[in-house]
C-alpha positions as CSV (number, residue, x, y, z in Angstrom):
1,X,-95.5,324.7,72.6
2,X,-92.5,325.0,75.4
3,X,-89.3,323.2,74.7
4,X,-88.8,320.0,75.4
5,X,-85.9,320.0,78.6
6,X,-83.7,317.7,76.6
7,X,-83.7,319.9,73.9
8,X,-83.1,322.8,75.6
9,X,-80.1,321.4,77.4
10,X,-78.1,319.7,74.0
11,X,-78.8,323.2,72.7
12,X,-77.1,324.9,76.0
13,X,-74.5,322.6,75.9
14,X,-74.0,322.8,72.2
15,X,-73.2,326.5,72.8
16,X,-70.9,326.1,75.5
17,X,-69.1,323.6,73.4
18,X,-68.9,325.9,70.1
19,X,-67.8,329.0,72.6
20,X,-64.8,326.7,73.9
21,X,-63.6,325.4,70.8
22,X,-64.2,329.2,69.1
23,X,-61.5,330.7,71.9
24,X,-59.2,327.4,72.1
25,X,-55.6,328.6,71.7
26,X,-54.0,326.2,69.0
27,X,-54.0,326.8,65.5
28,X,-57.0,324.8,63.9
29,X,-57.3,324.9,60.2
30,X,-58.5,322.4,57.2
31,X,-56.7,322.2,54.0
32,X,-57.6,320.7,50.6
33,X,-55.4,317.8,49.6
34,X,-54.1,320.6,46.8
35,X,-52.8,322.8,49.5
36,X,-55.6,325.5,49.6
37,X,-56.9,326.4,53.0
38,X,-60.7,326.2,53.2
39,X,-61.1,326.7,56.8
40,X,-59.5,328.5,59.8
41,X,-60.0,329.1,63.6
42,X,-59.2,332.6,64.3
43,X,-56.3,331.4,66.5
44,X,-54.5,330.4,64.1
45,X,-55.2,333.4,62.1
46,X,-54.0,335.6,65.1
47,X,-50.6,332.8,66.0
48,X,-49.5,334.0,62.4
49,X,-49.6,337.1,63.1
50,X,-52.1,337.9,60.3
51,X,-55.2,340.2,60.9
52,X,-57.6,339.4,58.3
53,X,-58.7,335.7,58.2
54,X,-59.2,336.3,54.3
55,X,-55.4,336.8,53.7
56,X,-54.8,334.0,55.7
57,X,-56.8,331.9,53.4
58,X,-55.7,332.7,50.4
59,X,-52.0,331.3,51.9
60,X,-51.2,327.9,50.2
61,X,-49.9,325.3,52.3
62,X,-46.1,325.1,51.1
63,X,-46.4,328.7,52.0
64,X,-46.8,327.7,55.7
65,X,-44.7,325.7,56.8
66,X,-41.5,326.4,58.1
67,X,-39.7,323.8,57.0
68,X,-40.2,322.3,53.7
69,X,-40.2,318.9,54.9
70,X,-42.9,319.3,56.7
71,X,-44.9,320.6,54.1
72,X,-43.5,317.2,52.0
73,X,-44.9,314.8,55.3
74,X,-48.3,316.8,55.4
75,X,-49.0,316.4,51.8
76,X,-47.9,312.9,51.4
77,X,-50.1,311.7,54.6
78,X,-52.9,313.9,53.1
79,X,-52.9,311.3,49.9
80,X,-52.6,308.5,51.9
81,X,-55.2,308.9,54.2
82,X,-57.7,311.9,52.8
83,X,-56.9,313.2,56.6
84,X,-53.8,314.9,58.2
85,X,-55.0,315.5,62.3
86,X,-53.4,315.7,65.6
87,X,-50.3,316.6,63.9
88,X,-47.7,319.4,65.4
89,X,-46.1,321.7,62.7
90,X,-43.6,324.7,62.9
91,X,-45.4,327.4,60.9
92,X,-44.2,330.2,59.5
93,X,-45.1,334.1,61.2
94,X,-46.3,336.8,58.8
């Protein structure tokens, strides 16, 4: 059974959108509300200046940010709202 064309062209663009947002150059990651990374694009991996994502990882938070106040802003809006997003933070280099 052949494809149906509208299936064929969500997955296409499905792809193209995954490829973009895999190479996008700004530091993506998700954070538990306790500070523990669970998630990371590899841009942000590579903006730190770490090479193994699994380091990265095991990074808490507070351990990020550059200024400790930010950290304090992140984690206060994180119980407030569940949700931190579209927010620009000085982080800390390796």
């Amino acid at each position: 059974m052949k494809p149906h064309p509208i299936t064929e062209a969500f997955k296409e663009i499905e792809e193209k959108y995954r490829e973009f947002v895999n190479n996008i150059k700004i530091g993506i990651f998700r954070a538990t509300s306790d500070g523990d990374l669970i998630e990371v694009r590899r841009s942000a991996v590579v903006m730190s200046r770490y090479r193994d994502t699994l380091k990265f990882l095991n990074l808490k938070m507070p351990d990020l940010h550059q200024n400790p106040d930010d950290n304090k802003k992140f984690m206060k809006e994180m119980e407030e709202n569940r949700l931190v997003k579209n927010k620009d933070f000085i982080l800390r280099k390796k």
